[in-house]
N, C-alpha and C positions, 0 to 999 in steps of 0.2 A: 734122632727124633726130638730129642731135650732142648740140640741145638735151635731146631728148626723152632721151636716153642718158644725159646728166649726170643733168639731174633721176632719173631712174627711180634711177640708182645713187646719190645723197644718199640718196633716200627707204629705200634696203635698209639703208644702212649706218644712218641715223638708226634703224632698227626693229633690227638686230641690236646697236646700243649699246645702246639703252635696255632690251632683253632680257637685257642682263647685269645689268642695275641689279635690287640686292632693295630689300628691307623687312626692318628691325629691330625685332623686338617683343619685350615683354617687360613684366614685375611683379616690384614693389618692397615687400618685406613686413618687419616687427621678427620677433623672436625668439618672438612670441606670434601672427606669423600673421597679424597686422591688419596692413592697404595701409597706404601714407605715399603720403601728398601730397606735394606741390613739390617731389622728390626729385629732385636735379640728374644727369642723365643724361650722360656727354661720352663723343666717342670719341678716344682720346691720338693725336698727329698728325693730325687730322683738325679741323676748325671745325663738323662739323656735332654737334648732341645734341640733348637733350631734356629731359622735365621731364614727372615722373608727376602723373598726375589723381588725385580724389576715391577711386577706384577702384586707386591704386598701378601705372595701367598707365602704359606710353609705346609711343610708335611713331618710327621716323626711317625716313625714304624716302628712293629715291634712291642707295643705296647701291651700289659696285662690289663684287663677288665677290672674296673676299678674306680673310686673316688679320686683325683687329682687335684690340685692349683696349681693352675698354668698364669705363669707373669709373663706381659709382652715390656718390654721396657728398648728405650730410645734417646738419645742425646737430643736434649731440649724439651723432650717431653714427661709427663708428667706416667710412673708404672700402673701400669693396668692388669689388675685381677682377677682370674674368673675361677671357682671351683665348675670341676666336672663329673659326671659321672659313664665314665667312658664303657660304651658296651657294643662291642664290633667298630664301624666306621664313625666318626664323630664330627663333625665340623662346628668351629665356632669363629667370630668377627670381633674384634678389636678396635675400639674408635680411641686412639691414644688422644689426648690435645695437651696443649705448647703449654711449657711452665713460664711463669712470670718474671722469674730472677733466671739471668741468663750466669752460665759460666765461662771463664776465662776460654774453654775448648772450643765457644762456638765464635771468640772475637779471630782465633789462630785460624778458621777456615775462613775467614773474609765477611766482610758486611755485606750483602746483597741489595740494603736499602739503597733509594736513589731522591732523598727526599734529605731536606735543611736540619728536618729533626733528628736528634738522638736521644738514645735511654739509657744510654750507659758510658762509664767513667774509669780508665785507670788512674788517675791521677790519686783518687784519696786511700785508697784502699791496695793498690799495685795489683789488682785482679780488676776484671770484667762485672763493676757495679752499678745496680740500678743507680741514676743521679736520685733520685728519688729517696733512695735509701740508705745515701749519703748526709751527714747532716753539715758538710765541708760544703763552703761554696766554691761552685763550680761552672766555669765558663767554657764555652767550648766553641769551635766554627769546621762544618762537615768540609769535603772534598767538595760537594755539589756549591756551597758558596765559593769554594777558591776558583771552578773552573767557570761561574759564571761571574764572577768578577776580575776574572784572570788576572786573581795575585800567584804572582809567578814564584813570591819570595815569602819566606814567612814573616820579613816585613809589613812585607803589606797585609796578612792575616789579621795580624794584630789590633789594625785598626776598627776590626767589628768585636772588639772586645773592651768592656768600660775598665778602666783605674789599669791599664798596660798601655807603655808608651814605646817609641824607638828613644834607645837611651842617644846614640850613635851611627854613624855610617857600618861597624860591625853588627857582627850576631849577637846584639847586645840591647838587654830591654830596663826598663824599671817597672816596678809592679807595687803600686798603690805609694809611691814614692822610693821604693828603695830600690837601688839597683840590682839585680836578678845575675847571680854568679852559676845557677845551677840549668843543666840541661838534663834530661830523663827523656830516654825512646822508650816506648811501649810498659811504661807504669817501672824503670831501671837507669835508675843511675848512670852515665857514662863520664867520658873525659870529657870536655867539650875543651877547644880552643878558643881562643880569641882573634877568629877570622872573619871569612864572607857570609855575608847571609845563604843562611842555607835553602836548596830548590825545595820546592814542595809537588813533585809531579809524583813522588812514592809516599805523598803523604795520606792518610784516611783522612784523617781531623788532625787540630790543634786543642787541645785542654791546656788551662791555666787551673790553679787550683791557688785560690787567693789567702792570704793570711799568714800567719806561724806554724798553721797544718804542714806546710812543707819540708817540716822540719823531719816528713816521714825518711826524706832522702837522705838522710844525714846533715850536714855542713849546708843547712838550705838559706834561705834567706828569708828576712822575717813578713816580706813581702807575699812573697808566693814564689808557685815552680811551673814553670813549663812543659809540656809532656807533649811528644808525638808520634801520634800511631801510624804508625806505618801499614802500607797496605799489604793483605793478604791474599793467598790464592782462592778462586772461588771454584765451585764443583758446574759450573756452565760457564761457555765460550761469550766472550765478551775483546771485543777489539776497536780501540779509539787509537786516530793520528789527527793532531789536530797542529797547525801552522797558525801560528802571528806576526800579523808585519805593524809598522810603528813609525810616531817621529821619530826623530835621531838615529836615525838605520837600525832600528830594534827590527831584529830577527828571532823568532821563535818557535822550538818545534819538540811537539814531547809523544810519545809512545805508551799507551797501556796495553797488555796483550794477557788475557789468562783463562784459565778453562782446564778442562782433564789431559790426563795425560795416556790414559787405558781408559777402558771402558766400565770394570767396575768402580773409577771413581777412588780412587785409593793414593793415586798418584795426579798431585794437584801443583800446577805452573803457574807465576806471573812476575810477567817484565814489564817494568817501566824505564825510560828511557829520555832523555830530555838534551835541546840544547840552545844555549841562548848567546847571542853575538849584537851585544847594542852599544852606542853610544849613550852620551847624558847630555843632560842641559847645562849640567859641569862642565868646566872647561878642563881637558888633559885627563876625560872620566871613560874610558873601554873596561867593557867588560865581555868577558867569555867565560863561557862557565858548560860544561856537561857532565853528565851522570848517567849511570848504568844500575841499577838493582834492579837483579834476578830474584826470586822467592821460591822456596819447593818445599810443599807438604805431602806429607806422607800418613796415611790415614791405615795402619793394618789391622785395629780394630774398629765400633764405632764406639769405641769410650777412649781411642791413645791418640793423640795426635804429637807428631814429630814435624817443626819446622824449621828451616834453615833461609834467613835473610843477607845475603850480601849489599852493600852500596860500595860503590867507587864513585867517588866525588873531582873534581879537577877544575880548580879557579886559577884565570887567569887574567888578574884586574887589576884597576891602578887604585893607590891608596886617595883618598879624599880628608884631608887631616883639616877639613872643617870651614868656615867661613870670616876670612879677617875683616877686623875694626879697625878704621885709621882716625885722626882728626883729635880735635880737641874733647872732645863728649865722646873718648873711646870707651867702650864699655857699655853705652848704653843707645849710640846711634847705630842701629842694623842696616841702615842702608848706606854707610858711607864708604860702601866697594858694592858694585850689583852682583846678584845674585847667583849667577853666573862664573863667580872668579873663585877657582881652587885655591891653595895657596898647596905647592907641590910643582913638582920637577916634570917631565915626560919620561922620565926613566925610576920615577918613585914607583916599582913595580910591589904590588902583592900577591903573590903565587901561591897558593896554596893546592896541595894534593893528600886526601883520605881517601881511607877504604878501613869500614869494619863488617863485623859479619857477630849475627847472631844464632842461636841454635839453641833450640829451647822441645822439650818432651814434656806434654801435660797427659796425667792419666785422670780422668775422670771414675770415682768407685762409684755416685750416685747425684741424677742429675734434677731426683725433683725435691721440691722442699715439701714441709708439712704447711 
């Protein structure tokens, strides 16, 4: 009988605990109204949270009756707030909006703009800075002018950029008159050779960052440095091929391709692809050149992002060692050989073959500022 007594009285109290316990529901929206996904849900003092769906919802069960502060927080946005006072079912709406200062995590998932402007700079800072809140000058030219002015080369970039010159037929510039020894991909120091101009069909932007500032990179020049962002993978399908024909048998044909790889978006693709087969207005001047960068991000939470950049590069050109003066006034008559005339072999070949690869883990701990 004792037995039957205990048990009977567990089983009340097990039904009048769990009768206190709610449910926390609720939707996660921007400033325009559209849901957000993977939107981190937490309750302060408490271990239990959540994380919105496709749909901007969440749910947490199990909850005691209670006073809470529930944070919804999101990469690129700014934590949002709310005390509750939770009693049975509760629903509450979250309007997060976009932070001003962006962080290096959202340059590693790609740009999505499709527009000449930008607002932000690795160059002076080796992170993802407003130019704005930069006090380095800072020059810069998007993808969108290289593919409507189809500079194929970062030669030819250059030219929408004031006090940068081409020093030479190489990869090689001066920058407010001095000549520029330093090369930097994505706000990082590399080796750089003394070769072909390099393609720009994996490029996002060119940044110059002018003056003594460069001196961020070590052994810079007192000019300025060059810096180029390379493109990243984006979380929606986007597919260009685009083909150019030319004087001088210029042949042109380059590949962007990237988008998800699953469906929650965690697993993020993009290739570019390029190759170009032209003559010159040089004489004894071919050039062949192609390139392959693959990209892969890896997104397992929404504050870690992991990426891995390959490029394999493959020139196959002739050297061009410049324009000779002949006559008595050598030195200062430029036209006495036309314009036209190499001074070089047909077997003055410049071969050049790279591949590097980068791989880079950013953890984001907090994404809005005060």
């Amino acid at each position: 009988m004792n037995k039957k007594l205990i048990l009977l009285a567990t089983l009340l109290f097990s039904i009048l605990t769990y009768s206190q316990n709610s449910t926390l529901k609720g939707i996660v929206t921007n400033e325009f109204n559209e849901p957000l996904e993977f939107v981190n849900i937490s309750i302060e003092g408490n271990r239990k949270g959540g994380i919105t769906n496709k749909q901007g919802k969440f749910e947490i069960k199990n909850l005691k009756n209670g006073d809470y502060t529930i944070v919804a927080s999101y990469l690129g946005y700014y934590d949002s707030k709310k005390q509750i006072d939770l009693n049975n079912n509760t629903n509450i709406t979250f309007e997060l909006k976009q932070t001003s200062v962006l962080l290096q995590g959202v340059e590693i998932t790609g740009r999505k703009a499709k527009t000449y402007n930008n607002e932000i700079a690795f160059s002076a800072t080796k992170t993802a800075t407003a130019i704005k809140d930069t006090p380095q000058t800072i020059s810069y030219v998007t993808k969108e002018v290289m593919d409507d002015q189809q500079a194929y080369r970062v030669n030819d970039v250059v030219k929408n950029i004031s006090g940068i010159n081409q020093f030479s037929f190489y990869d090689d510039f001066t920058i407010r008159g001095f000549r520029s020894q330093q090369e930097t991909i994505n706000g990082l120091r590399v080796i750089g050779f003394f070769g072909p101009q390099a393609l720009t069909a994996n490029l996002e932007r060119v940044e110059v960052i002018k003056g003594p500032s460069s001196i961020l990179f070590g052994n810079g020049s007192p000019g300025g440095t060059m810096n180029r962002v390379t493109k990243k993978p984006l979380d929606e399908d986007r597919k260009a091929i685009t083909f150019t024909t030319g004087s001088f048998n210029t042949q042109r044909t380059t590949l962007d391709f990237t988008g998800k790889l699953n469906e929650n978006k965690s697993l993020l693709y993009r290739l570019n692809m390029a190759y170009e087969n032209s003559d010159s207005f040089r004489d004894l001047q071919q050039t062949k050149s192609f390139m392959v960068a693959p990209s892969i991000t890896f997104l397992p939470t929404d504050k870690t992002r992991i990426n891995f950049d390959l490029v394999i590069t493959n020139f196959d050109n002739k050297l061009d060692r410049g324009q000779p003066i002949f006559g008595a006034d050598a030195g200062t008559d430029l036209t006495s050989t036309p314009i036209s005339f190499a001074i070089g072999a047909a077997n003055d070949y410049h071969k050049t073959a790279s591949v590097y690869s980068t791989l880079s883990l950013t953890q984001v701990s907090q994404v809005n500022t005060p």
